[in-house]
N, CA, C and O atoms as CSV, one atom per row, in Angstrom:
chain,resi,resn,atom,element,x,y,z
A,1,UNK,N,N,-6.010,-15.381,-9.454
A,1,UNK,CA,C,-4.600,-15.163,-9.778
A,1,UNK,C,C,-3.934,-14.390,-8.639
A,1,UNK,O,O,-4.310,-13.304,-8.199
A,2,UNK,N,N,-2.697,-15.246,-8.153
A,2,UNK,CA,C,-2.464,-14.520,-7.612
A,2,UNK,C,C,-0.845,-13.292,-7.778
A,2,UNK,O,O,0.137,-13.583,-8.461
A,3,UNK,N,N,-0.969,-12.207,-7.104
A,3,UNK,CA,C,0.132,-10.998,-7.591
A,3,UNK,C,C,1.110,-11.289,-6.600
A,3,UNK,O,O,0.887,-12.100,-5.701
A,4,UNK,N,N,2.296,-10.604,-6.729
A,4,UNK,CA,C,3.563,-10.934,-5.987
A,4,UNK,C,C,4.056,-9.578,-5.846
A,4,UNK,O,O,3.997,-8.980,-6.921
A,5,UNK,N,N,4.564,-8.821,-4.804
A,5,UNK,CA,C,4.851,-7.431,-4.573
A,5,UNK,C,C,6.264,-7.425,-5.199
A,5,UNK,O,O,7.221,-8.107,-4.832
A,6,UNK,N,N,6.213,-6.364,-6.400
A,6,UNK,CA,C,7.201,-6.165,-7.105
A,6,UNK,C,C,8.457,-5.720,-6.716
A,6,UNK,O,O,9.370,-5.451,-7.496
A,7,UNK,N,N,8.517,-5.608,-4.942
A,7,UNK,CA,C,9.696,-5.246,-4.330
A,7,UNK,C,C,10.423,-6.293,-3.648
A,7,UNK,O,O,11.632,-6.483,-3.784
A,8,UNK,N,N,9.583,-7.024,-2.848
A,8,UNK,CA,C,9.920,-8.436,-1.982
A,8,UNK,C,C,9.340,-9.893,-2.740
A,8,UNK,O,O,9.888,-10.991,-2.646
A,9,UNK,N,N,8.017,-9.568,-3.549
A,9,UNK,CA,C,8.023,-11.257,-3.861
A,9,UNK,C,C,6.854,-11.518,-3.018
A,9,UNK,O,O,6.097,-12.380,-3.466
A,10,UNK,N,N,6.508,-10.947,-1.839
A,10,UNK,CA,C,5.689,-11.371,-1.371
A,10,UNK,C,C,4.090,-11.426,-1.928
A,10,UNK,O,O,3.744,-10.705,-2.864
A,11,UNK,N,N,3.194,-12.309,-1.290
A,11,UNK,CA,C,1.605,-12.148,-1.970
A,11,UNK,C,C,1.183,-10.777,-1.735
A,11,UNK,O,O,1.023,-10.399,-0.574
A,12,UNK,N,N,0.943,-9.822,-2.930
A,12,UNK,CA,C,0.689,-8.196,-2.883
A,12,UNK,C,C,-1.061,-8.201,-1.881
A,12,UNK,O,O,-1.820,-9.074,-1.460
A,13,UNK,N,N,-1.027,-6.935,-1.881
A,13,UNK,CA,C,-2.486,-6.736,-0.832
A,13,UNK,C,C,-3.583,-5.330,-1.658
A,13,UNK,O,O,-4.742,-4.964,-1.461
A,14,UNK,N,N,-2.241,-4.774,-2.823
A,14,UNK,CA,C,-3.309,-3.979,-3.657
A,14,UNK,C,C,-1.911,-3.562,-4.521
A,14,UNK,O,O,-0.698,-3.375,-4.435
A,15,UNK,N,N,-3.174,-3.574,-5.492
A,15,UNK,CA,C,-2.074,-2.241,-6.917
A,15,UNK,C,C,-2.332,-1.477,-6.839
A,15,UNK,O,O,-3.481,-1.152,-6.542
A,16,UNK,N,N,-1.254,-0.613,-7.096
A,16,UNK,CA,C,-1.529,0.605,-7.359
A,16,UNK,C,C,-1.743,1.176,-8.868
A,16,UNK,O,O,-0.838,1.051,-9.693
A,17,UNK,N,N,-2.956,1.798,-9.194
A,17,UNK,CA,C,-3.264,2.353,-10.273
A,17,UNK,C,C,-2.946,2.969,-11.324
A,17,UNK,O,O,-3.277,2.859,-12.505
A,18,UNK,N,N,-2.030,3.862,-10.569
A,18,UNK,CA,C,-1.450,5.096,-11.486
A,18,UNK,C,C,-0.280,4.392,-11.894
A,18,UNK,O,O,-0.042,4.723,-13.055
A,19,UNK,N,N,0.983,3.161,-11.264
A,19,UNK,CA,C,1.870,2.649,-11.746
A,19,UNK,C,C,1.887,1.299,-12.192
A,19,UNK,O,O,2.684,0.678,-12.895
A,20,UNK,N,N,0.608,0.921,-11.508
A,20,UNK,CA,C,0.238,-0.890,-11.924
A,20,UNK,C,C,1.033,-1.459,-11.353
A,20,UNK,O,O,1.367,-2.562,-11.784
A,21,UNK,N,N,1.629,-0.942,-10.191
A,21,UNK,CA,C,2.795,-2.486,-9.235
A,21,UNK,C,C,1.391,-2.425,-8.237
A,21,UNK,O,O,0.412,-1.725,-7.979
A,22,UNK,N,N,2.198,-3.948,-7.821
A,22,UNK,CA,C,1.393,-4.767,-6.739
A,22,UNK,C,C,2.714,-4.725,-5.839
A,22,UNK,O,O,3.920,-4.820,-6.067
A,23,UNK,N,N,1.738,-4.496,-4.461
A,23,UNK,CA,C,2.414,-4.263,-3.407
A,23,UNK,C,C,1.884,-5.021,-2.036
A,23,UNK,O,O,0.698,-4.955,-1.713
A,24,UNK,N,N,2.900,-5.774,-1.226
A,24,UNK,CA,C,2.207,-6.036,-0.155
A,24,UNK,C,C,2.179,-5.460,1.076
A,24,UNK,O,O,2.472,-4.270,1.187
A,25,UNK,N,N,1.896,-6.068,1.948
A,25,UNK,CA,C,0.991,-4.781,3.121
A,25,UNK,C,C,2.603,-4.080,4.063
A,25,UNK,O,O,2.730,-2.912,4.431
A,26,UNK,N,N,3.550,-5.110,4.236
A,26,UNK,CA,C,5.011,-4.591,5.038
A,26,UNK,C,C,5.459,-3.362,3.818
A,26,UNK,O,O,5.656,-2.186,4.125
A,27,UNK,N,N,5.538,-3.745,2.805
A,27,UNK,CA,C,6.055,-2.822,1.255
A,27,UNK,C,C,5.570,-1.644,1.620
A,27,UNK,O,O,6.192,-0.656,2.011
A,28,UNK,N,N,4.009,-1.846,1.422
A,28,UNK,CA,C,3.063,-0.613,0.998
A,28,UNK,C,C,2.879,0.402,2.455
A,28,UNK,O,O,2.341,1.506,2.544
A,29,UNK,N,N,3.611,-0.523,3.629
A,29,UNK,CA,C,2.910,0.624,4.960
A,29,UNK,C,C,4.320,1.088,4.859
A,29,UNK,O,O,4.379,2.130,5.511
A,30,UNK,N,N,5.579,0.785,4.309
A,30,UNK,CA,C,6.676,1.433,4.439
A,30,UNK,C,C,6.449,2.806,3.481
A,30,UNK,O,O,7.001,3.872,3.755
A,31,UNK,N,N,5.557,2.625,2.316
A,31,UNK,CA,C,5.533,3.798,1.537
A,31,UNK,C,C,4.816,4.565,2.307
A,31,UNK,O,O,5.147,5.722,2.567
A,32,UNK,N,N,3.844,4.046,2.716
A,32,UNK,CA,C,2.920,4.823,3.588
A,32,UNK,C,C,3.599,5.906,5.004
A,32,UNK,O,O,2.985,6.896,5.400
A,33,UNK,N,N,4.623,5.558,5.454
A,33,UNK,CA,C,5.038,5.918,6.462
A,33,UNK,C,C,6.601,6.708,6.223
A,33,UNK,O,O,7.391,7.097,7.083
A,34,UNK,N,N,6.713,6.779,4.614
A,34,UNK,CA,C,7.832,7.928,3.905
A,34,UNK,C,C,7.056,8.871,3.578
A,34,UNK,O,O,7.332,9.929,3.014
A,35,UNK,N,N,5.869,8.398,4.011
A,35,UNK,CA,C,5.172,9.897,2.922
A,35,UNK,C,C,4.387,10.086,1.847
A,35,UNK,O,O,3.657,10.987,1.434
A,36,UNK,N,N,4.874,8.498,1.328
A,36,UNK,CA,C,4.313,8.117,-0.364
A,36,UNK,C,C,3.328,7.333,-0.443
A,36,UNK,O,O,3.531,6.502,-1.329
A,37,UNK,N,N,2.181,7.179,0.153
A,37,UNK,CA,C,1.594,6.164,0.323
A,37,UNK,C,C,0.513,6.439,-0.875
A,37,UNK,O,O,0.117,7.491,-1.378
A,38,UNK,N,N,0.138,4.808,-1.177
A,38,UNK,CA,C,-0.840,4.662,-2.381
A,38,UNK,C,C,-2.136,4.502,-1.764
A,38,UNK,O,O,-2.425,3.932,-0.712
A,39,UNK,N,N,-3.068,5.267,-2.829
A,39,UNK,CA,C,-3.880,6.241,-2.553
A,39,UNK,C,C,-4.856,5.606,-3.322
A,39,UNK,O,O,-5.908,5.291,-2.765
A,40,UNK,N,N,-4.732,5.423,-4.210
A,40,UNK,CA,C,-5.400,5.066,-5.588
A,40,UNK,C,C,-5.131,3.744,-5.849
A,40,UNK,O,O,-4.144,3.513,-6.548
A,41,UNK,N,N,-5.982,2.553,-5.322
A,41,UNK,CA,C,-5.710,1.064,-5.413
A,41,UNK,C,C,-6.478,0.102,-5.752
A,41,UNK,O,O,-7.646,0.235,-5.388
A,42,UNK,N,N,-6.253,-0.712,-6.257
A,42,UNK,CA,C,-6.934,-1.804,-6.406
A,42,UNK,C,C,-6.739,-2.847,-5.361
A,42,UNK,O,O,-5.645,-3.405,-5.264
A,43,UNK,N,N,-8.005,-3.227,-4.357
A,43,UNK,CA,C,-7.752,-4.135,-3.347
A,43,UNK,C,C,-7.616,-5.060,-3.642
A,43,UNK,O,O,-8.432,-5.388,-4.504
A,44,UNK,N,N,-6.591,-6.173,-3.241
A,44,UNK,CA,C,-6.511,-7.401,-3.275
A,44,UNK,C,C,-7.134,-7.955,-1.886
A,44,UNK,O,O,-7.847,-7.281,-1.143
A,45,UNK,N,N,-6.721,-9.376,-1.649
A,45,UNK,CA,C,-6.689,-10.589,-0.277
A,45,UNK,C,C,-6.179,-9.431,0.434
A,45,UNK,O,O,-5.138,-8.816,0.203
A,46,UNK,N,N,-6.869,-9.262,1.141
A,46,UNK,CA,C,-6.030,-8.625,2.683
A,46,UNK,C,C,-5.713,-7.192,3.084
A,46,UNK,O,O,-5.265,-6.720,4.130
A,47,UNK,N,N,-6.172,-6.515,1.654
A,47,UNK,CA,C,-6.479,-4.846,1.135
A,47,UNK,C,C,-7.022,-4.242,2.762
A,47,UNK,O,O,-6.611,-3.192,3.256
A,48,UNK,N,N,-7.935,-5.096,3.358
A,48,UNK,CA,C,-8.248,-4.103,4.790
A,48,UNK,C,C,-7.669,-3.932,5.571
A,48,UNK,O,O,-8.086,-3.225,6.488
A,49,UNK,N,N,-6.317,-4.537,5.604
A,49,UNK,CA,C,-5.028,-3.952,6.664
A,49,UNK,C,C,-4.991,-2.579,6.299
A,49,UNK,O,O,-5.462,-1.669,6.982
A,50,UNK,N,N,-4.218,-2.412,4.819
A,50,UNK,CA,C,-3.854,-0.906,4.173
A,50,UNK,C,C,-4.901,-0.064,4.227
A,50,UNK,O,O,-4.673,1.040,4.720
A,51,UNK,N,N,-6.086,-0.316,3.815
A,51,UNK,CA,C,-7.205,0.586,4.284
A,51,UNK,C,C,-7.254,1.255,5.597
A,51,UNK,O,O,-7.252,2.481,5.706
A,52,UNK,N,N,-7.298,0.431,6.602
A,52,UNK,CA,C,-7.395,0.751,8.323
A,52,UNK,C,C,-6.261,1.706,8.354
A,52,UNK,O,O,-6.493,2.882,8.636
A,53,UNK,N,N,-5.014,1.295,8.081
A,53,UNK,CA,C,-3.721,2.104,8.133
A,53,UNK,C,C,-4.724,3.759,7.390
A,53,UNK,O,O,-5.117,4.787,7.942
A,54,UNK,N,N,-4.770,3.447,6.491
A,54,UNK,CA,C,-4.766,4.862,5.354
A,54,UNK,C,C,-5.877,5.582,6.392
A,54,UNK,O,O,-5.638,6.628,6.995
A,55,UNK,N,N,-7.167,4.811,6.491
A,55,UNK,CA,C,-7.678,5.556,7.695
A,55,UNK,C,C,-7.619,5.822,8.944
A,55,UNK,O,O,-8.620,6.299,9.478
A,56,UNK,N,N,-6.447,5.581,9.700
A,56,UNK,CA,C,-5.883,5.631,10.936
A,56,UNK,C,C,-5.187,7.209,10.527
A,56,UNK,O,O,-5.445,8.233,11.160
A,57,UNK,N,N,-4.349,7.148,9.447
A,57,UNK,CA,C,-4.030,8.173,8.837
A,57,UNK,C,C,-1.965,8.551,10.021
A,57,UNK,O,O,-1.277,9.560,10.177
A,58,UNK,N,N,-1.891,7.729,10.290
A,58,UNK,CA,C,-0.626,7.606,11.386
A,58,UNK,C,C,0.704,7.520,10.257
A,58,UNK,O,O,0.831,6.591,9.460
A,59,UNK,N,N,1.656,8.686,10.368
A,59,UNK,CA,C,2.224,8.335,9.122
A,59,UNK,C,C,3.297,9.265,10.147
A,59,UNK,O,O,2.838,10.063,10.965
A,60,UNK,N,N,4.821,9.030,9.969
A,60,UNK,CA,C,6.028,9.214,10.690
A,60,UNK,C,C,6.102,11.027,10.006
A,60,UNK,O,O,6.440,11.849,10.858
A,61,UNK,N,N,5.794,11.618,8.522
A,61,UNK,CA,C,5.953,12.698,8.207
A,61,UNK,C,C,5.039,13.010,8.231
A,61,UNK,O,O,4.100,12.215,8.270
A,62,UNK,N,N,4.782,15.093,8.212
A,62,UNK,CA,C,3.850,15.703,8.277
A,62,UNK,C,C,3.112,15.251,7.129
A,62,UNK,O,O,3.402,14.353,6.338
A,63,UNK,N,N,1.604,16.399,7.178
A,63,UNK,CA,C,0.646,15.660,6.090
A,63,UNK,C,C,0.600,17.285,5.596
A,63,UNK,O,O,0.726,18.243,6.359
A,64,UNK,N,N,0.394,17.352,4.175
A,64,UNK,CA,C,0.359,18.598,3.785
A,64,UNK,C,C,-1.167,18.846,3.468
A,64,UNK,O,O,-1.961,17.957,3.158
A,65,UNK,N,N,-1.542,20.578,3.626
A,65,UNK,CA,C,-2.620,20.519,3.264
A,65,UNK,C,C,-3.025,21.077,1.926
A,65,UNK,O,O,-4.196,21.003,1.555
């Protein structure tokens, strides 16, 4: 089955857990790079883009500790 990112439509790349949207990888690196990035996911097709990102850890705002 496939998911559709609840913002654009596009084929999602993971859900997120805590809200249950599906998100795809342009969507999810924009959250990623406000600050908000999902953390807690369920991988879909293509989940190892967002992974690499999350572990690259490259994000436009500070990171708190």
């Amino acid at each position: 089955m496939q998911h559709a990112c609840g913002t654009c439509g596009q084929p999602a790349v993971i859900i997120d857990r805590d809200t249950r949207s599906p998100w795809c990888l342009p969507c999810a690196t924009d959250l990623f790079r406000t600050g908000d990035p999902v953390t807690d996911y369920l991988p879909l097709d293509g989940a190892e883009a967002y992974a690499d990102l999350l572990a690259r850890g490259t994000s436009s705002t500070l990171r708190f500790r």
